[in-house]
N, C-alpha and C positions, 0 to 999 in steps of 0.2 A: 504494500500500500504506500502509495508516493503519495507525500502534503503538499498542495500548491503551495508555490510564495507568496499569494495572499493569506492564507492560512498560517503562514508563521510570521508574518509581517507585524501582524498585529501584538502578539505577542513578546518579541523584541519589541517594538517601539516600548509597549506599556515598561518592560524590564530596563531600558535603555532610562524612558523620562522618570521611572523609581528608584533606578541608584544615583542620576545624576541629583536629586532630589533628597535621597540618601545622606549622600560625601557631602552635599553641602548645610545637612543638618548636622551634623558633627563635624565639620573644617570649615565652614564656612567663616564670615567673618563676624555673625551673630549666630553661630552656630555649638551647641555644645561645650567644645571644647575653649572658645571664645570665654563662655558664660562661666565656668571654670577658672579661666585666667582673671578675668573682673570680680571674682568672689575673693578671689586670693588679694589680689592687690586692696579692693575693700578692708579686709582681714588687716593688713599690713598697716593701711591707713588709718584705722581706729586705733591700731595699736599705738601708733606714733602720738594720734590726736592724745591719748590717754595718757603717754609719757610728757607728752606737752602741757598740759592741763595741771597736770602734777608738780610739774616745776614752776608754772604761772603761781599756782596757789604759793609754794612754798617761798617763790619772791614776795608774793603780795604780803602775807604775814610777816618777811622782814622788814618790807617798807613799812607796813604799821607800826612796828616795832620801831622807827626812825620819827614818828611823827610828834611834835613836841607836846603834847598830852602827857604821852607814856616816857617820854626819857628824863633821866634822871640826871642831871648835870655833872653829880659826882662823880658819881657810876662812868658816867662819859669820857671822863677826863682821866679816869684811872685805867679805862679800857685802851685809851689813846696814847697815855705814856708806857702803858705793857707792850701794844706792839710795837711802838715806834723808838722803843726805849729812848726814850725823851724825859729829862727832869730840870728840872729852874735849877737856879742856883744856890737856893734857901731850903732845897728838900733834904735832908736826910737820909742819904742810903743806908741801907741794911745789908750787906750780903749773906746769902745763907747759902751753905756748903749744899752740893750738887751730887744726886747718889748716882 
């Protein structure tokens, strides 16, 4: 029994316009595999946002911490000749032995 090529014509085509329809549901450029890559980079990006967010906060509490409310003038000045080891002339050093 021999099939005309009308008879199988149809049949490729339809396999032909389903895989090409296929590959580009999974390669395409909004396809599957696309949709995979933009999940990830998502992922990535809230992660960052969230490390961002996190250091924003912990700036803004040092800035409050700067604002002249809460500072303590003494406290300031003793903070600023600790690191700057900076003293007048009229202070009194102490030295004390280093373990």
């Amino acid at each position: 029994m021999l099939l005309r090529p009308r008879q199988i014509l149809a049949p490729v085509v339809f396999a032909t316009v389903f895989g090409y329809f296929g590959y580009h549901l999974v390669n395409g450029d909004r396809g599957l595999l696309a949709l995979a890559h933009l999940q990830r980079e998502t992922m990535i990006a809230n992660q960052n946002f969230a490390e961002a967010e996190a250091t924003r906060k912990i700036w803004e509490r040092r800035v409050t911490e700067l604002r002249n409310q809460s500072l303590d003038p003494d406290m300031l000045d003793e903070r600023a000749r600790a690191l700057l080891n900076y003293a007048r002339k009229d202070d009194i050093i102490v030295f004390t032995p280093t373990r």
